[in-house]
C-alpha positions as CSV (number, residue, x, y, z in Angstrom):
1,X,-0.6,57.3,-145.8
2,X,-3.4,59.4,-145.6
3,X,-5.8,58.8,-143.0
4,X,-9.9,57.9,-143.6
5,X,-12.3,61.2,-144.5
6,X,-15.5,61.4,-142.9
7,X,-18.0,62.1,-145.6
8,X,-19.2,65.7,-144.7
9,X,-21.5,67.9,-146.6
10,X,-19.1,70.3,-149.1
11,X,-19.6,72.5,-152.0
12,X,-19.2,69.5,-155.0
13,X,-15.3,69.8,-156.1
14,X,-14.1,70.1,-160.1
15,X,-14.4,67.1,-161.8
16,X,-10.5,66.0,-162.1
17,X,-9.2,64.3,-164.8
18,X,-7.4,61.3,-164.8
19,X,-3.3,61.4,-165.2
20,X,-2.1,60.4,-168.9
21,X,-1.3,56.6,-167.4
22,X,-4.9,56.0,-165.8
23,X,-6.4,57.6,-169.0
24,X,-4.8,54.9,-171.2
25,X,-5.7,52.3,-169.3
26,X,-9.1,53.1,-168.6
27,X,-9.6,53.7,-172.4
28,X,-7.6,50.2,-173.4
29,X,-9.8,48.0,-175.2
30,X,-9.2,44.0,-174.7
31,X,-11.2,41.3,-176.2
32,X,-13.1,40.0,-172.4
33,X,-12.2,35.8,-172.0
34,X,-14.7,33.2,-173.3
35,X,-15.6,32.5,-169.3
36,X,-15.9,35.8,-168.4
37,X,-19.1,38.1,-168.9
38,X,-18.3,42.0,-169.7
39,X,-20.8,44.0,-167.9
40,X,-21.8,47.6,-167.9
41,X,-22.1,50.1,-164.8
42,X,-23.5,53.6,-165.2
43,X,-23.2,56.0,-162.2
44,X,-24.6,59.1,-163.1
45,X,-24.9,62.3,-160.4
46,X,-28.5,61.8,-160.2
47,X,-28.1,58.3,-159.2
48,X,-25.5,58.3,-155.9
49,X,-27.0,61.9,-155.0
50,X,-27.2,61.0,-151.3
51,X,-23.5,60.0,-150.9
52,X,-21.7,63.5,-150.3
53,X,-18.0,62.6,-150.3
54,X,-15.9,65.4,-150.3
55,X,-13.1,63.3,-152.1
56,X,-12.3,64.9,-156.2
57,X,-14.5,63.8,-158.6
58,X,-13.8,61.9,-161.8
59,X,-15.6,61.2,-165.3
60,X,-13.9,58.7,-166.9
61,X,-15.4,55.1,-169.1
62,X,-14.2,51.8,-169.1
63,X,-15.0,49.5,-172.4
64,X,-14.2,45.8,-171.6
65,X,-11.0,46.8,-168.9
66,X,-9.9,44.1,-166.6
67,X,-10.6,45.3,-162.7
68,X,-7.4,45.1,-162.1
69,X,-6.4,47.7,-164.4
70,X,-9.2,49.7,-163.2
71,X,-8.4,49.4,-159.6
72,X,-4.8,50.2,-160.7
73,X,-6.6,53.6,-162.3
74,X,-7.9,54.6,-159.0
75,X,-5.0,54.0,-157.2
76,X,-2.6,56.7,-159.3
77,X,-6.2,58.9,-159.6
78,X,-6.5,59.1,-155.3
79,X,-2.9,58.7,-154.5
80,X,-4.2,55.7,-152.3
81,X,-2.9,52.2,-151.9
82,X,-5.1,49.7,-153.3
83,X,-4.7,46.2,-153.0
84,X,-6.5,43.4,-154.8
85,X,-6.6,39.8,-153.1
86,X,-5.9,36.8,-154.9
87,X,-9.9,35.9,-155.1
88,X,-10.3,38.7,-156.8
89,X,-11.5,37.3,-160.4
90,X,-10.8,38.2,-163.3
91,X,-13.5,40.3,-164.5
92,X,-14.5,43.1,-167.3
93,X,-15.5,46.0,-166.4
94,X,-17.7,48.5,-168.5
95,X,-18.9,51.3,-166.8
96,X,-19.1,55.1,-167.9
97,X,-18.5,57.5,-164.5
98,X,-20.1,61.2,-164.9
99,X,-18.6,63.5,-162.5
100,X,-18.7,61.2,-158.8
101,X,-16.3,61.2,-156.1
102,X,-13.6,58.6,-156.6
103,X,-14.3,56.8,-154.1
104,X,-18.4,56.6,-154.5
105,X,-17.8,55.5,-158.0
106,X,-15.3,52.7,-157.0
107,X,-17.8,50.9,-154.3
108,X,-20.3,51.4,-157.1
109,X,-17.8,49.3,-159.9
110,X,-17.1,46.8,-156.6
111,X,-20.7,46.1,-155.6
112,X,-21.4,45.5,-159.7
113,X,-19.0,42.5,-159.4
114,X,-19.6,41.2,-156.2
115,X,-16.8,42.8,-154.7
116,X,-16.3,45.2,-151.5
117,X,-13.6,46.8,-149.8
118,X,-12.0,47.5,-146.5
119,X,-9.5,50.0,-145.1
120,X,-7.1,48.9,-142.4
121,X,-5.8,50.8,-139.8
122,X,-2.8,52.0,-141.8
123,X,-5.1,52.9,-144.9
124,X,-5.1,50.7,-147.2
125,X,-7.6,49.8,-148.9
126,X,-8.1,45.8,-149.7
127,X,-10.9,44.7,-152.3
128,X,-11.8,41.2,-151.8
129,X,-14.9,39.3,-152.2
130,X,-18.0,40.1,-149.8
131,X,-18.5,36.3,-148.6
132,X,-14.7,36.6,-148.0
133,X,-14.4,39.8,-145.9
134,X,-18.0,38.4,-144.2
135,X,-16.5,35.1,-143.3
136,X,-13.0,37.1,-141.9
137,X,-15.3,39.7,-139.9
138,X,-16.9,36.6,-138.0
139,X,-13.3,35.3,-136.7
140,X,-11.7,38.9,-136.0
141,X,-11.2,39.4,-132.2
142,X,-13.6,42.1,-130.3
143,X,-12.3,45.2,-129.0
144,X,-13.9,47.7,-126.7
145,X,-13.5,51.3,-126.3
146,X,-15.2,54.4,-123.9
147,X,-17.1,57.1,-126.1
148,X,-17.4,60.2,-123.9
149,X,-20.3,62.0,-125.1
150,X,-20.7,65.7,-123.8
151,X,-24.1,67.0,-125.3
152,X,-26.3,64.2,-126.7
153,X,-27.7,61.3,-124.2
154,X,-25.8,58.1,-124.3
155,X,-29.0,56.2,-124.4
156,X,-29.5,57.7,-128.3
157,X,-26.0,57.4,-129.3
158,X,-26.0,54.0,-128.0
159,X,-28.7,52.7,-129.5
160,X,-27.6,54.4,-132.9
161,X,-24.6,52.8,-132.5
162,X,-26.4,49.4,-131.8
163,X,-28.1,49.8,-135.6
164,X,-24.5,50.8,-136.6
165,X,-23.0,47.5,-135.5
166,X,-25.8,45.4,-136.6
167,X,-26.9,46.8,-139.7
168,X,-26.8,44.6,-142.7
169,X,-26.1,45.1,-146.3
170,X,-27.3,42.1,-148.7
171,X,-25.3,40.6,-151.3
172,X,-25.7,38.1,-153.7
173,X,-27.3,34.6,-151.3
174,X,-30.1,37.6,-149.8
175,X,-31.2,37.9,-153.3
176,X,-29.8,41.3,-153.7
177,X,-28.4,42.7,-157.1
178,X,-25.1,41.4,-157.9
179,X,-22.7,41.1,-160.7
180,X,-25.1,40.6,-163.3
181,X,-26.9,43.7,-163.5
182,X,-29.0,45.0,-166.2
183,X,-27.0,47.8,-168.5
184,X,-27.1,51.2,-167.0
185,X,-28.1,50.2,-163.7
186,X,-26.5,52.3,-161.0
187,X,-24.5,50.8,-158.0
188,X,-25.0,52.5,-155.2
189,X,-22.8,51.8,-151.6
190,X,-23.5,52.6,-148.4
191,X,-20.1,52.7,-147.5
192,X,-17.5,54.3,-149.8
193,X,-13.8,53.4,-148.9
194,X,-12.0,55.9,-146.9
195,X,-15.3,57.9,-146.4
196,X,-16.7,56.1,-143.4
197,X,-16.4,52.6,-141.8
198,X,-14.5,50.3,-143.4
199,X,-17.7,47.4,-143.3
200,X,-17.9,46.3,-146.8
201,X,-21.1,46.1,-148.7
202,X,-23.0,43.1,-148.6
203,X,-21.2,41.9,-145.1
204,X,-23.4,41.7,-142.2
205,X,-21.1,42.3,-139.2
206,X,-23.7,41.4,-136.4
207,X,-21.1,41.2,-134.0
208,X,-20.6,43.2,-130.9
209,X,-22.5,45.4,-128.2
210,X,-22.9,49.4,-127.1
211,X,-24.4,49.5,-123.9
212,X,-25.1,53.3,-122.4
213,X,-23.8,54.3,-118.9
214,X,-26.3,56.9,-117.6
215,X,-24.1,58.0,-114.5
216,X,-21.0,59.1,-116.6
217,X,-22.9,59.6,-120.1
218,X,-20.4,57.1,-122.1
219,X,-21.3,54.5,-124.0
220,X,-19.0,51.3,-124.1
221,X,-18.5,50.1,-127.3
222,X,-17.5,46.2,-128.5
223,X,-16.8,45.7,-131.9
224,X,-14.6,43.9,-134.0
225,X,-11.2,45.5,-134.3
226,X,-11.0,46.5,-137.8
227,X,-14.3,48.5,-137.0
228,X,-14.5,49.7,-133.5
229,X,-12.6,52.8,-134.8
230,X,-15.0,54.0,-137.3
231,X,-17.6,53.1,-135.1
232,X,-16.2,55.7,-132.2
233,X,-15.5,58.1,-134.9
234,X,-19.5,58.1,-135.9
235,X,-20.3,58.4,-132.3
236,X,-18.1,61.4,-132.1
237,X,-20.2,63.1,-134.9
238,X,-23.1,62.2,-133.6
239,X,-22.0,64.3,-130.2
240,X,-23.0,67.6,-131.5
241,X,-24.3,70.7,-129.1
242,X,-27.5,71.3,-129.8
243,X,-28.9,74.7,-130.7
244,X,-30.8,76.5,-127.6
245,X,-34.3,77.9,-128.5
246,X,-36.0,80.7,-126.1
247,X,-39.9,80.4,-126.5
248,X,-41.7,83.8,-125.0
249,X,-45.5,83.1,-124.7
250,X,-47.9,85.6,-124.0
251,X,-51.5,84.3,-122.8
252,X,-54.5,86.2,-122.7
253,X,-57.8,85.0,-121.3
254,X,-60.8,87.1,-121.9
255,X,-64.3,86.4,-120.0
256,X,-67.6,88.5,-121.4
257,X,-70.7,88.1,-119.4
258,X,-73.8,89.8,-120.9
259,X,-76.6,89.6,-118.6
260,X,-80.2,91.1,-119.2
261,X,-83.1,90.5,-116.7
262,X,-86.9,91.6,-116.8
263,X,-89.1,90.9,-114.6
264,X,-92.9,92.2,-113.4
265,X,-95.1,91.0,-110.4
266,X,-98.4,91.8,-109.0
267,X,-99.3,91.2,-104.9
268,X,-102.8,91.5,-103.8
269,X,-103.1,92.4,-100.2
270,X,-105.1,93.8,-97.3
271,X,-103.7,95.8,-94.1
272,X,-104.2,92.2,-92.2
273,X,-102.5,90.2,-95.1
274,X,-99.6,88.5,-94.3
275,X,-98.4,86.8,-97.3
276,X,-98.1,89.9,-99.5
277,X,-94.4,89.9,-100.9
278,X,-94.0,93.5,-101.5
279,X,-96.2,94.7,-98.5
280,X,-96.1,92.6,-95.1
281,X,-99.0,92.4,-93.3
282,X,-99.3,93.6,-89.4
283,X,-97.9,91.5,-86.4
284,X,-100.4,90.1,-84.0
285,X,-99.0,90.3,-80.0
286,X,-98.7,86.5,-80.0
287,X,-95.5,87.0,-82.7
288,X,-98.1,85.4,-85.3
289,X,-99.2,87.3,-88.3
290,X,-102.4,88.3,-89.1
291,X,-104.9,86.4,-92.4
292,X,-107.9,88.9,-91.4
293,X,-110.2,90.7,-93.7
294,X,-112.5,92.8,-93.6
295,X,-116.0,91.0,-92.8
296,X,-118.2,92.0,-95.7
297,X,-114.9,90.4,-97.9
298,X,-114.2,87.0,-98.6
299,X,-110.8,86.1,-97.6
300,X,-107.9,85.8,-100.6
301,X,-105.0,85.5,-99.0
302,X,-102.8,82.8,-98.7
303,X,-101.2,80.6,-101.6
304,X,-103.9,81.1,-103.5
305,X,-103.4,84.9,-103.9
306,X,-99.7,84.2,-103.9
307,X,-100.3,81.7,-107.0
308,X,-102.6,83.9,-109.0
309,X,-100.7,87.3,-108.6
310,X,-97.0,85.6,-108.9
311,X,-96.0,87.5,-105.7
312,X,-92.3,85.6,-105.3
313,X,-90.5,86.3,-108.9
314,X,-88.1,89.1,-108.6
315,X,-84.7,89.8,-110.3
316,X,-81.8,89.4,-108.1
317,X,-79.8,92.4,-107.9
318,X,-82.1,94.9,-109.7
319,X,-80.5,97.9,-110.9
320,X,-84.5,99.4,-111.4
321,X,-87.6,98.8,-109.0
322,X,-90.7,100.7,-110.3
323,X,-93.6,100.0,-107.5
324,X,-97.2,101.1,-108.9
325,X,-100.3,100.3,-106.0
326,X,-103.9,101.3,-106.6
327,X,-106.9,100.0,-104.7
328,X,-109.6,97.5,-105.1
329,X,-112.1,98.2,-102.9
330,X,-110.5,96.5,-99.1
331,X,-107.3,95.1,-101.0
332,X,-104.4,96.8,-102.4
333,X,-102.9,95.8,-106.0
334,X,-99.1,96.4,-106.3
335,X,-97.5,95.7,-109.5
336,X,-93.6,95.3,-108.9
337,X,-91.3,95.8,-112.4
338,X,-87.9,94.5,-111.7
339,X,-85.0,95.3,-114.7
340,X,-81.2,94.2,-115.0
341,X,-78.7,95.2,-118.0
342,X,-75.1,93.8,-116.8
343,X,-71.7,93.4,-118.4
344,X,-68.6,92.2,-116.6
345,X,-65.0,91.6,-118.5
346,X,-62.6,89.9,-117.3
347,X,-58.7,90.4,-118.7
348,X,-56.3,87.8,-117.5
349,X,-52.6,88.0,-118.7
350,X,-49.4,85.7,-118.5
351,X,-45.9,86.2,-120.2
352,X,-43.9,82.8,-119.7
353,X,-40.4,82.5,-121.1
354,X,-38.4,79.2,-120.8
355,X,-35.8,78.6,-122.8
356,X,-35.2,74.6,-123.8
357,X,-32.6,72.4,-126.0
358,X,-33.1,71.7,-129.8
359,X,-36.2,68.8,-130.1
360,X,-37.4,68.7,-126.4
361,X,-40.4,69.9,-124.8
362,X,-41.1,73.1,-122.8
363,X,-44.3,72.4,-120.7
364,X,-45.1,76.2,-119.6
365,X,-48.1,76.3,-117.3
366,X,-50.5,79.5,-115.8
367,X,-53.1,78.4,-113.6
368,X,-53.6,76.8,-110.0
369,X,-54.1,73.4,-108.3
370,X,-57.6,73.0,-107.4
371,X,-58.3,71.2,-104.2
372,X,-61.0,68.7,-103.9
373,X,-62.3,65.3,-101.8
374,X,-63.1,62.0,-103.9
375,X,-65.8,60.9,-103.8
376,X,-65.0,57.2,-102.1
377,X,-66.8,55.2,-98.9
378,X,-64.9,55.0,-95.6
379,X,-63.5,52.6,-94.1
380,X,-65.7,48.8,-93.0
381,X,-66.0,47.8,-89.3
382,X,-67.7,51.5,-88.3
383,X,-64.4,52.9,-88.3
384,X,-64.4,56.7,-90.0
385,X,-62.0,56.2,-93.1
386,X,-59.3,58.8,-94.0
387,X,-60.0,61.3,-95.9
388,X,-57.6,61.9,-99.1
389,X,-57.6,65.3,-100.4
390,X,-56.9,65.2,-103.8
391,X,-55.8,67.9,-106.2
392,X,-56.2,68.9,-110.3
393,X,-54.3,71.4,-112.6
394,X,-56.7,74.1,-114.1
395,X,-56.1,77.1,-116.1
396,X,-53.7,77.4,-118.9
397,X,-51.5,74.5,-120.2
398,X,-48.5,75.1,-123.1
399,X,-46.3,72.3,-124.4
400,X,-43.9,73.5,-127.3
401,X,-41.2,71.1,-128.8
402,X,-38.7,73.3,-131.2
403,X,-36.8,72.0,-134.0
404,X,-34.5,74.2,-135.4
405,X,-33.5,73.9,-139.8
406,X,-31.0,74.4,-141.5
407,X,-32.6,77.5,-142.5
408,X,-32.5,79.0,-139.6
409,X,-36.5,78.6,-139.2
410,X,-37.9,77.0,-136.5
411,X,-40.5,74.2,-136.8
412,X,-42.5,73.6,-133.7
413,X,-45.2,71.3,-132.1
414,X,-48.2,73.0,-130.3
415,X,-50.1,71.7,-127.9
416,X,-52.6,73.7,-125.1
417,X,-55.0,72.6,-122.6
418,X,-57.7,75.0,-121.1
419,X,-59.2,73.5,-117.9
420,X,-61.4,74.7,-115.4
421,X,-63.0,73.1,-112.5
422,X,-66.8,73.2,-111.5
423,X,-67.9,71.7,-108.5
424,X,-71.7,69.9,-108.6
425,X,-73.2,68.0,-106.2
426,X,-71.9,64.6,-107.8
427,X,-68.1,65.7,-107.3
428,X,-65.9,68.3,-109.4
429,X,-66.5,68.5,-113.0
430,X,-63.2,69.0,-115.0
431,X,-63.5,70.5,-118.2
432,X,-60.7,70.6,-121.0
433,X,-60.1,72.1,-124.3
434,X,-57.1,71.5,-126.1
435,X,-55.8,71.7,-129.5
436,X,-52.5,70.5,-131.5
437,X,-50.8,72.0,-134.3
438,X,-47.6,72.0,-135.9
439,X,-45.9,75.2,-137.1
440,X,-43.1,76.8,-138.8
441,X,-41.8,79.8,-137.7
442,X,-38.9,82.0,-138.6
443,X,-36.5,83.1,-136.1
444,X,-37.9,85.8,-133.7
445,X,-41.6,86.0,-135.4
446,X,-44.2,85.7,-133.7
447,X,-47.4,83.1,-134.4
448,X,-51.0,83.7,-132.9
449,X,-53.1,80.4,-131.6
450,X,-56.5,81.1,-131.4
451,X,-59.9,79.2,-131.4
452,X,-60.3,78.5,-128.1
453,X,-63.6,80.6,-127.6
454,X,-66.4,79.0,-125.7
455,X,-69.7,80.7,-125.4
456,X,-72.4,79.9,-123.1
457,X,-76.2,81.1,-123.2
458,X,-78.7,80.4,-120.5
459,X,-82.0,81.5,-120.7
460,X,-84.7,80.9,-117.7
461,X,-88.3,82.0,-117.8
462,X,-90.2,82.0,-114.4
463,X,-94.0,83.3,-114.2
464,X,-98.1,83.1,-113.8
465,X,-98.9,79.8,-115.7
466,X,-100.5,80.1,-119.4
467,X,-100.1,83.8,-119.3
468,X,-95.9,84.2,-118.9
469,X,-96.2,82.0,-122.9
470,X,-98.3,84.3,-124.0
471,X,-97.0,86.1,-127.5
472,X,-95.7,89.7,-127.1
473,X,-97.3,90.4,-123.7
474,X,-96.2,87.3,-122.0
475,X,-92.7,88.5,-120.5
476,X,-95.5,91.1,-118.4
477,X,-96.5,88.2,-116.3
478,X,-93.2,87.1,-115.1
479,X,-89.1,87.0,-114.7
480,X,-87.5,86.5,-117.9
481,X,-83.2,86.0,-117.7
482,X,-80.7,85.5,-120.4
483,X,-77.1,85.1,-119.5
484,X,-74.3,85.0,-122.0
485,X,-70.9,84.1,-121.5
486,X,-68.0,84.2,-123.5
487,X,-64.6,82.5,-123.2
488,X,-61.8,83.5,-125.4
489,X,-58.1,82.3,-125.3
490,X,-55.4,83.8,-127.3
491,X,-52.1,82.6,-127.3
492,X,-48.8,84.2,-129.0
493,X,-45.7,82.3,-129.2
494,X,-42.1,84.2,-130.3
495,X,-39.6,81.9,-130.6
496,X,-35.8,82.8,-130.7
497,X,-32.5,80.6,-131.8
498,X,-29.9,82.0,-128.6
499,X,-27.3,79.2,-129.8
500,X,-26.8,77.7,-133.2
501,X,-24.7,74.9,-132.1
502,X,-22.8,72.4,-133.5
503,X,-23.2,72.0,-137.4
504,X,-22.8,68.0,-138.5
505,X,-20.0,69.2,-140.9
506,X,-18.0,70.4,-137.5
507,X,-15.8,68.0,-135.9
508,X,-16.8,67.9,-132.1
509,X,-14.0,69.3,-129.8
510,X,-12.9,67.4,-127.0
């Protein structure tokens, strides 16, 4: 006997017609019992397009045929052994089957009459009633059996198989469609015979366990005996090796500073003026300085001349000092011009490469650990308390998850962090800019992130009250400063398929 397919994804086989017997019988025309209701099943392509059974294909139409006949059809169609039980009523069938796999388009006819069927171990297939084959499932002894997984996590494949075991297919006391469907309404199983488990549809098997073993990646499996094997087999497929992705990131961090500074101030001063900030006055022997004037001159130094001429402002760093003194009778004007232009770039460069399994996370990171005290009281009683250094990631954070298609493109999930640390008087400011995207890339292009730019302008304005806000000429009477900073982060990602893996329509080896 031939042994259960797995459905696999094929190129769709020529429709196959049915042998001269199965034709006649398929095409007999009986007139249906006064107790019995004929009803109508249409399965068109469009209809059961998700179930892709490699098994032939068959068009054929049933007009008032008894389903025994019609299972009798199948049977000499697959070459299968198809048994019907004894509670099998006797029903007309009228259905009209467009190019389906045999065995899709015989759960479809089963589940329009209330009907399902199971495949023993030996393959046989037996169609019985769904309350039947639910109430026999519920008495059938457990079995258990070791799945040996070598690429996938036996946490997932365990709890897949835990849906498996417990999923539930309504029938006719759920409130489900049954026998007495509408004309051209399409049946569509979940499990076609000798295409996957052998749980029949509308049977809720609800019976049994898998529970993961982390140390040996298995997963035992309890089921009932008539489904334990299927169930191993669709753990088997769901063992598949992964494809590998290589993600190559290049990270660029630019810094621009543009600095301009102006800045003019006047001194007034005597030879025995000490406060001038351009021109010190004299020493006297006692280490003191000298606030003496001449005596037909009222004495102006001090703060007050300090105030008035705006003697401190100056420009840190000057790249130009222009000095210009005349004199004023016993004092001495200075005027002071003070004049920066500055622009510093800063190029910073990293080229991670990691490479990381099909749908997990590569956390790729270019920066340091910045180390800092919290800011927390000490310990009661007196008693100094212990200091906890603490520390925080800055610079340049990269999280990629892959997921390769079947195309051969590469879908990802983006998500940087820029951080930097300032340090205040009230602690260590962190700040953070991130952003998340989602992307699809071919194989071996390369995508550009950008928009991580942050400028920063301060502007300060120091100088003689009233006159520094004056229109036009006020920047003459004091220290005018603009800084501009600019922060740009660019970000290329290449990501590369190094190992296709396993394709679902492969069996696993072992």
């Amino acid at each position: 006997t031939a042994a259960a397919a797995t459905p696999a994804v094929t190129k769709p086989a020529p429709a196959v017609e049915l042998p001269p017997r199965a034709a006649e019988t398929a095409r007999a025309r009986t007139e249906p019992a006064e107790d019995v209701r004929p009803m109508r099943t249409v399965v068109q392509q469009s209809a059961i397009s998700q179930q892709r059974s490699p098994q032939p294909r068959i068009s054929v139409t049933y007009q008032g045929s008894d389903i025994r006949d019609v299972l009798a059809a199948f049977a000499a169609f697959s070459g299968r052994t198809i048994i019907p039980s004894n509670a099998v009523p006797a029903a007309k069938v009228d259905a009209e089957i467009r190019d389906q796999p045999w065995d899709v388009a015989l759960q479809a006819i089963l589940a329009s009459q209330n009907l399902a069927a199971t495949e023993d171990a030996n393959g046989i297939i037996i169609v019985d009633t769904q309350d039947r084959i639910a109430a026999r499932a519920q008495t059938e002894p457990l079995v258990t059996r070791i799945v040996r997984l070598n690429y996938q996590r036996a946490n997932a494949v365990a709890e897949q198989l835990r849906q498996r075991i417990m999923q539930c297919i309504p029938s006719e006391r759920s409130g489900s469609s049954s026998g007495a469907q509408s004309p051209g309404a399409s049946a569509q199983p979940s499990t076609p015979p000798g295409g996957g488990a052998g749980t029949a549809a509308g049977v809720c098997v609800g019976r049994g366990t898998a529970t993961a073993d982390t140390v040996t990646n298995s997963v035992s499996l309890t089921a009932p005996s008539s489904l334990v094997d299927d169930l191993v087999a669709f753990g088997e497929t769901l063992d598949l090796r992964q494809p590998q992705v290589n993600i190559k990131a290049k990270i660029i961090l630019v810094n621009r500073t543009d600095l301009d500074a102006l800045g003019v101030k006047y001194d007034l001063s005597t030879p025995n003026q000490f406060f001038s900030q351009i021109v010190q006055g004299r020493d006297l022997p006692d280490g003191s300085k000298s606030t003496a004037t001449s005596p037909p001159v009222v004495l102006l130094g001090g703060n007050t001349v300090s105030a008035i001429a705006n003697a401190s402002g100056s420009v840190p760093g000057a790249a130009l000092k222009v000095i210009y003194s005349t004199a004023l009778g016993n004092f001495d004007f200075s005027t002071f011009l003070d004049a920066l232009q500055e622009v510093s770039l800063l190029d910073v460069q990293a080229e991670p490469s990691v490479t990381i399994l099909n749908n997990r996370t590569a956390e790729l990171i270019s920066g340091s650990q910045v180390p800092f005290v919290p800011t927390a009281g000490g310990a009661g009683g007196g008693l100094v308390g212990v200091i906890n250094v603490e520390r925080v990631q800055t610079g340049v954070t990269l999280r990629v998850t892959p997921s390769v298609t079947n195309n051969r493109h590469i879908m990802m999930r983006v998500e940087t962090i820029n951080s930097g640390a300032t340090f205040g008087p009230n602690g260590v400011l962190i700040d953070n800019n991130s952003s998340k995207s989602e992307l699809l890339v071919p194989d071996g292009q390369t995508v550009v992130i950008g928009g991580l730019t942050q400028t920063t302008v301060q502007l300060s304005k120091s100088g003689i009250p009233l006159l520094v806000d004056l229109p036009l000429i006020g920047r003459l009477f004091g220290v005018t400063s603009r800084t501009e900073t600019r922060r740009d982060l660019l970000i290329l990602i290449t990501p590369h398929i190094i190992d296709d893996g396993l394709q679902p329509t492969e069996a696993p080896r072992r």
